[in-house]
C-alpha positions as CSV (number, residue, x, y, z in Angstrom):
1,X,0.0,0.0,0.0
2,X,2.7,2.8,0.5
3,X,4.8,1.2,-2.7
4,X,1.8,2.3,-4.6
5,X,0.6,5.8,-2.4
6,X,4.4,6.8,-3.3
7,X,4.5,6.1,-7.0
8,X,1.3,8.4,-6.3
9,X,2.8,11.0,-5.3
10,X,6.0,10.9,-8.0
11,X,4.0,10.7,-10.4
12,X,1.7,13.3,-8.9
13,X,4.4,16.1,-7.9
14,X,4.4,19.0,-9.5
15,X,8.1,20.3,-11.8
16,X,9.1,17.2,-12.6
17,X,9.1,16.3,-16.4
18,X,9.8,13.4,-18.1
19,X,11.7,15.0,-21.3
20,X,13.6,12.1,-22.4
21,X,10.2,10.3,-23.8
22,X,9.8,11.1,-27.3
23,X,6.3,12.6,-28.3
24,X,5.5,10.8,-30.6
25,X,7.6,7.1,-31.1
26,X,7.1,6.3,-35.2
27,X,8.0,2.4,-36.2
28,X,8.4,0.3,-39.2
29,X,8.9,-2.5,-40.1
30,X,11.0,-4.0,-43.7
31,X,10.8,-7.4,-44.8
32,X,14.2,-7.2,-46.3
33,X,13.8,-10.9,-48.5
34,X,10.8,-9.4,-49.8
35,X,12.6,-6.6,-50.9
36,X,15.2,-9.0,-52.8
37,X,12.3,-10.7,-54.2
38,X,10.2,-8.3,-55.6
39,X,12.8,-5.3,-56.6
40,X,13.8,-5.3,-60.3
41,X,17.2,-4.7,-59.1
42,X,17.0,-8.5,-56.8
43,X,15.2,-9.8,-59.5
44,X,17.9,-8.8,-61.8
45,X,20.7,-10.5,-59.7
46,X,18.4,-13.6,-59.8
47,X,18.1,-13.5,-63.2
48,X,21.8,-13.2,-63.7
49,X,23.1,-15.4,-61.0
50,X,20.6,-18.2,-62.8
51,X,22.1,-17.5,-66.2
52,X,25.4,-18.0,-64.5
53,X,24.2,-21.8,-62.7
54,X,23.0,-22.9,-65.9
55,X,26.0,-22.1,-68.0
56,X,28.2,-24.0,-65.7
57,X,25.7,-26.8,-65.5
58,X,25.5,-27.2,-69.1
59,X,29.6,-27.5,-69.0
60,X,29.8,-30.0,-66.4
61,X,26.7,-32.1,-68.0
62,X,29.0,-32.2,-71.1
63,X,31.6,-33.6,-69.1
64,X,29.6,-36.2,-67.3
65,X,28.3,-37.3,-71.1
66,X,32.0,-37.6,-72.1
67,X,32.8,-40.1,-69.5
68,X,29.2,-41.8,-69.9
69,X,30.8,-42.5,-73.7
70,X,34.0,-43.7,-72.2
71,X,32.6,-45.8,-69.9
72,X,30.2,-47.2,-73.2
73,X,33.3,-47.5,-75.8
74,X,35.1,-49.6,-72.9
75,X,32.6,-52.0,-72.7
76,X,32.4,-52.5,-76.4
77,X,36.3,-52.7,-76.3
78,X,36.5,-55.0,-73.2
79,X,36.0,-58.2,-74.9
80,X,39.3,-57.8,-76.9
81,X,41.4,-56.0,-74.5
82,X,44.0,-57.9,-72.4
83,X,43.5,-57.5,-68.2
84,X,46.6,-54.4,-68.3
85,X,44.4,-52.0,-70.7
86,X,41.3,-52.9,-69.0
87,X,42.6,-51.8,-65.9
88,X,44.3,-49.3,-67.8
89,X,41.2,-47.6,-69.4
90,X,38.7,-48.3,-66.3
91,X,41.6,-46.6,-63.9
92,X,41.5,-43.0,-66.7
93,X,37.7,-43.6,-66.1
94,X,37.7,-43.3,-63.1
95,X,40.0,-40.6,-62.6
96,X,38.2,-38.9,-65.5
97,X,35.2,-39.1,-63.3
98,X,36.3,-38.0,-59.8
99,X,38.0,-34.7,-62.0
100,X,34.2,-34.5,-63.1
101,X,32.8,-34.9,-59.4
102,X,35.4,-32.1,-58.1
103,X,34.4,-29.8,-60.8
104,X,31.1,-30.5,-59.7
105,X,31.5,-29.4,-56.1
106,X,34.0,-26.6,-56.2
107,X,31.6,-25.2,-59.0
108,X,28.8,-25.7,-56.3
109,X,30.7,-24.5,-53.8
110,X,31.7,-21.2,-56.0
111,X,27.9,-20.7,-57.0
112,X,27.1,-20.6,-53.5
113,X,29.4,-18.2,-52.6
114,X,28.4,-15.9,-55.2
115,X,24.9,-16.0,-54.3
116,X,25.8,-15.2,-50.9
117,X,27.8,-12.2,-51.8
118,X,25.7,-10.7,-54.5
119,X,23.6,-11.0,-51.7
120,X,25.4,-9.5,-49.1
121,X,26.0,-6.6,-51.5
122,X,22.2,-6.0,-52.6
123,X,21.4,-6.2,-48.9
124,X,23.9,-3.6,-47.9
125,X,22.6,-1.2,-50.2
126,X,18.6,-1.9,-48.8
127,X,19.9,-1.0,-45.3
128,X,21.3,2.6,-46.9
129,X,18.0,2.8,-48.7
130,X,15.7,1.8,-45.4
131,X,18.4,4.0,-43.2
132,X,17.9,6.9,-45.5
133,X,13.8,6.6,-45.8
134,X,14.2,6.2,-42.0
135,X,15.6,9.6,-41.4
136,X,13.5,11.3,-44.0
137,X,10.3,10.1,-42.4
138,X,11.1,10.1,-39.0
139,X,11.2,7.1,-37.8
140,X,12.4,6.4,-34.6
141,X,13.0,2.6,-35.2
142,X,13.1,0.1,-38.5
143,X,12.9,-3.3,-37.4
144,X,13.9,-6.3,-39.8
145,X,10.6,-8.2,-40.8
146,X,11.6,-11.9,-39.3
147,X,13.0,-10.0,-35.8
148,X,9.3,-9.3,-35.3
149,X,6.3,-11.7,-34.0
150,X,3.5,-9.9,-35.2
151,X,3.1,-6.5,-36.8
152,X,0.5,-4.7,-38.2
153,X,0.2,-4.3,-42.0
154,X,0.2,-0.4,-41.3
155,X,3.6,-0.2,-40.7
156,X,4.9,-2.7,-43.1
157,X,7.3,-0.5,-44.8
158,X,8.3,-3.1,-47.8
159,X,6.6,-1.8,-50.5
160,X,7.9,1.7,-50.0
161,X,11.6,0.7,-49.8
162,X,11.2,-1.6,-53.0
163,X,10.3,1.5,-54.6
164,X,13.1,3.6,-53.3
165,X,15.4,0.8,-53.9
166,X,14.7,0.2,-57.7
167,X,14.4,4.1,-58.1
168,X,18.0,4.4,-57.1
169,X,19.5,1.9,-59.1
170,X,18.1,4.0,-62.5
């Protein structure tokens, strides 16, 4: 009873302020892989990155055919070969083969890191945009979409930075 009759009275006295509340606290929210997704300028990198994938795919599917004819021509040949060239040719195979599956996983492993800086790079330049629209609407706080358990559609800023964003990359 006297925690509360002295909060009372705190609350009640007259001169003090409380200054250091804003009057008016402004918030949005950005779902930043929606803004990847629906820019032209993620959609772009997409586009390119996709172009990128399928010309290597095509290249190592070329290579994977070449060994599938080696391995076919060796099975013709097999009858008539002594046991040294058949180990011979089934050994170049197989090395053939693992050069293939290498190629295969460093060019995974390469796509992967592209994707994740190309990336990186279009989502460093959503945070200037979202920073900038920030400041010129006065928001006190921009939260990151998946950060956030529920939010109202009202301050679901998305739209507006996908706008901003593709309108500075012209």
């Amino acid at each position: 009873m006297l925690a509360v009759a002295l909060t009372a009275m705190i609350f009640a006295a007259p001169g003090i302020t409380w200054a250091a509340q804003p009057a008016a606290l402004k918030i949005g929210v950005v779902d930043i892989q929606g803004v990847l997704e629906q820019s032209q300028r993620g959609q772009a990198t997409k586009q390119k990155l996709n172009q990128e994938r399928a010309g290597r795919q095509k290249e190592l599917e070329g290579k994977q055919q070449e060994i599938q004819k080696l391995q076919a021509d060796f099975e013709k040949q097999a009858p008539v070969l002594s046991d040294t060239a058949k180990r011979e040719k089934s050994e170049a195979i197989q090395r053939k083969a693992r050069e293939v599956q290498r190629l295969f996983e460093d060019a995974s492993r390469d796509f992967e890191k592209r994707v994740r800086e190309a990336e990186m790079d279009v989502t460093r330049e959503i945070f200037a945009v979202i920073q900038e629209y920030g400041k010129d609407q006065g928001y006190s706080v921009v939260l990151e979409r998946s950060t956030v358990v529920y939010v109202s559609s009202a301050v679901d800023l998305t739209a507006e930075i996908v706008k901003r964003f593709d309108a500075k990359g012209k």
